[in-house]
TINUZA-580352 format. One record per residue (C-alpha): residue number from 1; x, y negated, z negated. Coordinates in steps of 0.02 Angstrom, whole numbers, plus 50000, padded with zeros to 5 digits. Layout:
# residues N
 num     x     y     z
 NUM     X     Y     Z
...
END
This chain:
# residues 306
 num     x     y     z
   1 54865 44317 45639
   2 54990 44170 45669
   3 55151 44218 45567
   4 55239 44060 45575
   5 55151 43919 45667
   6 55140 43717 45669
   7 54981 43637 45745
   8 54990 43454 45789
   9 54850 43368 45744
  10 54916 43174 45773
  11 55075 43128 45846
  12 55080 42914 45812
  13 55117 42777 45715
  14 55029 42640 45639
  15 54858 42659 45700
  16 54735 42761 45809
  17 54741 42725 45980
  18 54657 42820 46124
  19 54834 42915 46181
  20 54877 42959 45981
  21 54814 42992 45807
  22 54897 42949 45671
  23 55033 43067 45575
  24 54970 43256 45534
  25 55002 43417 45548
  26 54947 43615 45493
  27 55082 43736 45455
  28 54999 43907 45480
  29 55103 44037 45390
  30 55007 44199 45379
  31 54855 44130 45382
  32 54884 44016 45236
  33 54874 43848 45289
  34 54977 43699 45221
  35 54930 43506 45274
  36 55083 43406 45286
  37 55036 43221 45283
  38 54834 43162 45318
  39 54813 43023 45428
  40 54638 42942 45497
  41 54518 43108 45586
  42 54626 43231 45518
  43 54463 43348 45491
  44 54398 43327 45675
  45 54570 43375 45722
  46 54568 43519 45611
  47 54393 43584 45696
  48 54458 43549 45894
  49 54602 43669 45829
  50 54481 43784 45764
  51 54563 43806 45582
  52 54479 43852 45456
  53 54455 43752 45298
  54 54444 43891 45162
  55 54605 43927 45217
  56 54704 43757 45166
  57 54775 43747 44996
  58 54904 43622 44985
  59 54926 43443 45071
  60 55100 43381 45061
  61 55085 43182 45092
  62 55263 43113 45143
  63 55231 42927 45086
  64 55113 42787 45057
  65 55091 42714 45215
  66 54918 42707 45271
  67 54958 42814 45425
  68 54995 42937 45323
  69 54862 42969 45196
  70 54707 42847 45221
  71 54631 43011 45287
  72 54636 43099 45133
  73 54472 43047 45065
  74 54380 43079 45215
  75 54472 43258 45228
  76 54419 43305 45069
  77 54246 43235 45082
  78 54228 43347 45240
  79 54325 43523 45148
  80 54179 43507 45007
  81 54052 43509 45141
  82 54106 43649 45233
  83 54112 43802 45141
  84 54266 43791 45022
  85 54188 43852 44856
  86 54296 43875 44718
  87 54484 43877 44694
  88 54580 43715 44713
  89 54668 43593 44818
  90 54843 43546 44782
  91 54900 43376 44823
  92 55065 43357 44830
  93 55139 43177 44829
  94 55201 43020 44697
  95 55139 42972 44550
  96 55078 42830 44606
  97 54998 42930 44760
  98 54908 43016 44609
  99 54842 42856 44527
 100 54760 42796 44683
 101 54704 42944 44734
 102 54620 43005 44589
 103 54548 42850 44604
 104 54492 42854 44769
 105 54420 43029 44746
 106 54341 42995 44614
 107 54225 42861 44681
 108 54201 42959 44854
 109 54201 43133 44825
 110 54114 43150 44648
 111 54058 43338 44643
 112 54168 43463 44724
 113 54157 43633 44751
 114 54334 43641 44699
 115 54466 43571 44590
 116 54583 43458 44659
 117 54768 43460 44550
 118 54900 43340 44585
 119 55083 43411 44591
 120 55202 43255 44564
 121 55352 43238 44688
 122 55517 43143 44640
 123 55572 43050 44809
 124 55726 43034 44756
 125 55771 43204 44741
 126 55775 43394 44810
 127 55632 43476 44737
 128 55562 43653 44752
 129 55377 43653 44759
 130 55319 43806 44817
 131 55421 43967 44779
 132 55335 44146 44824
 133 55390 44287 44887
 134 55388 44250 45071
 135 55396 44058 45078
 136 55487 43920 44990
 137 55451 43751 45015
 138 55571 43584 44960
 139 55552 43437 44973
 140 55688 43306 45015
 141 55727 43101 45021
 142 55684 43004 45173
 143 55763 42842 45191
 144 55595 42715 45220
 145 55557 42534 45165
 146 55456 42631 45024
 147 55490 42797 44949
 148 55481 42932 45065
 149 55508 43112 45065
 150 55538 43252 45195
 151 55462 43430 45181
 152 55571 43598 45219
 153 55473 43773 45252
 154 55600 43902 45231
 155 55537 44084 45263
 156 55621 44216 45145
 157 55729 44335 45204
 158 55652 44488 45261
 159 55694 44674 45225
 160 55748 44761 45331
 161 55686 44930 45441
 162 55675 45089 45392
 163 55752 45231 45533
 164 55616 45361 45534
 165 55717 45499 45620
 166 55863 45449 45466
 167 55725 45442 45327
 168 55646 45595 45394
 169 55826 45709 45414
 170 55890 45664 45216
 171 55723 45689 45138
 172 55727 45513 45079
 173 55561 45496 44963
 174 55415 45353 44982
 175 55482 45272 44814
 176 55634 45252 44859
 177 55590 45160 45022
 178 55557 44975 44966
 179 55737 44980 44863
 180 55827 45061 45028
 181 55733 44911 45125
 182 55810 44780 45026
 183 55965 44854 45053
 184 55997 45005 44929
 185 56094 45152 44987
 186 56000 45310 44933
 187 56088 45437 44807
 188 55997 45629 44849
 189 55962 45742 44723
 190 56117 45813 44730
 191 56224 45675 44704
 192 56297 45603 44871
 193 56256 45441 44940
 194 56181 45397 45091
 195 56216 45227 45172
 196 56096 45092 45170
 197 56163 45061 45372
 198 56120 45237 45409
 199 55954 45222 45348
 200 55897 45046 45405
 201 55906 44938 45545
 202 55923 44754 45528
 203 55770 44653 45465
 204 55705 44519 45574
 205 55773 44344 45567
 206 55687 44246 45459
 207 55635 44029 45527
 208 55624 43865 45445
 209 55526 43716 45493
 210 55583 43529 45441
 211 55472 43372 45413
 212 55555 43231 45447
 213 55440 43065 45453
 214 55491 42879 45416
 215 55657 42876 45393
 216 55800 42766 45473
 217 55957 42867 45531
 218 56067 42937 45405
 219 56146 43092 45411
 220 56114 43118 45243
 221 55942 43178 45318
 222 56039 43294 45444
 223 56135 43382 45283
 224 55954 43413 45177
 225 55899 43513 45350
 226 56048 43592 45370
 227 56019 43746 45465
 228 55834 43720 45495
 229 55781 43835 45641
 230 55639 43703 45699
 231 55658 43523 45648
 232 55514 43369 45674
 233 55602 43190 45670
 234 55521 43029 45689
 235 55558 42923 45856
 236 55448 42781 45866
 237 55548 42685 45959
 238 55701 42721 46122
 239 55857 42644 46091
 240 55793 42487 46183
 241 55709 42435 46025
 242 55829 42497 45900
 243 55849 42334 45792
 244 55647 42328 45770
 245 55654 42509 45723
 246 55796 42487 45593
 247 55703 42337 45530
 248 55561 42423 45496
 249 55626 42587 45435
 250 55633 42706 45576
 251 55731 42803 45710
 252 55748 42803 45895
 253 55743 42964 45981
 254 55919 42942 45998
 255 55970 42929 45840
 256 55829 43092 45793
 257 55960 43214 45906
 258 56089 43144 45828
 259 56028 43214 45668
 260 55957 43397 45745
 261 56143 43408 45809
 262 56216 43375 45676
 263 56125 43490 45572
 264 56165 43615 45685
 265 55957 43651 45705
 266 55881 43761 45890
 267 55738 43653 45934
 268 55708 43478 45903
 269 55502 43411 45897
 270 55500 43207 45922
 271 55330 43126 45869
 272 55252 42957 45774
 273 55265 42868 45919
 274 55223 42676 45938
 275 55092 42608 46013
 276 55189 42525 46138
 277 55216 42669 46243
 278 55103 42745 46395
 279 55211 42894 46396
 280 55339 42991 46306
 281 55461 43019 46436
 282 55592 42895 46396
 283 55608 42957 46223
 284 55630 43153 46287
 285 55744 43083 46412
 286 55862 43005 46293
 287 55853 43131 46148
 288 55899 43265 46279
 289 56020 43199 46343
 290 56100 43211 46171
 291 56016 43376 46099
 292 55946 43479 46238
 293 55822 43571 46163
 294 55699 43428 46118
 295 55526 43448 46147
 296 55383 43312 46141
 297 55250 43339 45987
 298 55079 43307 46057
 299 54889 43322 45979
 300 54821 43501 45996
 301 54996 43573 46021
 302 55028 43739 45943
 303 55229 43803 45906
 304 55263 43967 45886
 305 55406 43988 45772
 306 55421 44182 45793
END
């Protein structure tokens, strides 16, 4: 079971071409799956990846660009016909995303298997939308020529390990270990008090994962990721373009390490790349030589966060 995982499903801009698909990907946390953005073949992608659809809940779309949702319909139309019965699908996105959607839906997809509820994001501001006991999620504004919003995973901190030989030596009983995990000392029976470092090692580090698509540079994006362990930024363009990529709302890979550095993140993922390109090795070159640790998204990728 993946514990923290992104697949790549499409890695461009715009439209389709035969090198990229347009933007989408699976986060895989415990085997709960959560769709961030659907472009055009997202459910082919999602069988050559071998995920499984009653597994997907949510679908988080970023904006309402075509390359970013027209795939919804056809996604959905696919999840009814194979095998999701029951529960629901959570769309998260605008209200106006909702409007045309249910729309949309409605005309394409009229008996489902499943409910589908809408969960209405402000762009404009730093929302929690999923909150559980292992996983937050928050979403964040982009800065696009429409409203645009990023999407932050954040894993919960995790408790931490219980020393057998420790537990086993002060008689420590099984109720008492889940409070001495999250960091209780343990008082014995006869009133002296153990300490919680005695009894515990230290709990595994705990990863975050950043969405970061359509957005010009502004390091107001680099403060809402502060932190992140992993973070995705747009680059559809090198710096050789950079006045057609601020005039039509994006980033140069650049200007994406710019923003992984200064949010202090590990591992920067560059993807939604133009057309224009036959390869992505100019853009690697030029965000690494700003933020080493840049790696190139590509379709069918998987990344391991732990």
């Amino acid at each position: 079971m993946a514990q923290f995982r992104i697949n790549y499903l499409g890695c461009g801009s715009a439209t389709p071409t035969l090198r990229h698909l347009p933007s989408c990907q699976v986060v895989d946390f415990r085997d709960n799956l959560f769709m961030i953005d659907c472009g055009e073949c997202a459910q082919l992608s999602v069988r050559r990846q071998r995920l499984k659809f009653t597994r997907l809940n949510h679908i988080f779309i970023s904006h309402l660009h075509g390359d970013h949702c027209l795939g919804l319909p056809g996604f959905i139309s696919t999840l009814a016909l194979t095998g999701k019965d029951g529960g629901e699908i959570v769309i998260h996105t605008f209200k106006e995303g909702m409007e045309i959607f249910r729309r949309m839906l409605g005309f394409f997809c009229k008996e489902m298997p499943f409910d589908i509820r809408y969960d209405i994001i402000d762009p404009k501001a730093t929302s929690v939308l999923i909150d559980n006991d292992a996983l937050t999620v928050t979403s964040f504004p982009l800065y696009h020529r429409i409203p645009c919003c990023g999407f932050m995973f954040a894993e919960k901190p995790k408790l931490r390990h219980l020393r057998g030989d420790m537990v086993r030596f002060h008689n420590v009983p099984v109720k008492e270990y889940r409070a001495i995990k999250e960091g209780s000392p343990y008082v014995t029976p006869d009133g002296r008090t153990i300490a919680n470092e005695l009894l515990t090692t230290p709990a595994d580090p705990s990863v975050s994962y950043a969405y970061c698509s359509d957005t010009v540079y502004d390091e107001r994006v680099a403060k809402s990721v502060e932190g992140v362990h992993t973070l995705y930024h747009e680059a559809t363009y090198t710096s050789e373009y950079a006045d057609k990529a601020h005039g039509r709302g994006h980033s140069t890979a650049a200007e994406a390490a710019r923003i992984a550095r200064l949010a202090g993140t590990r591992q920067l993922v560059l993807g939604h790349f133009s057309k224009r390109y036959t390869d992505e090795a100019g853009h690697l070159e030029e965000a690494q030589a700003i933020f080493p640790d840049t790696i190139i998204a590509s379709e069918g990728m998987k990344l391991n966060l732990l």
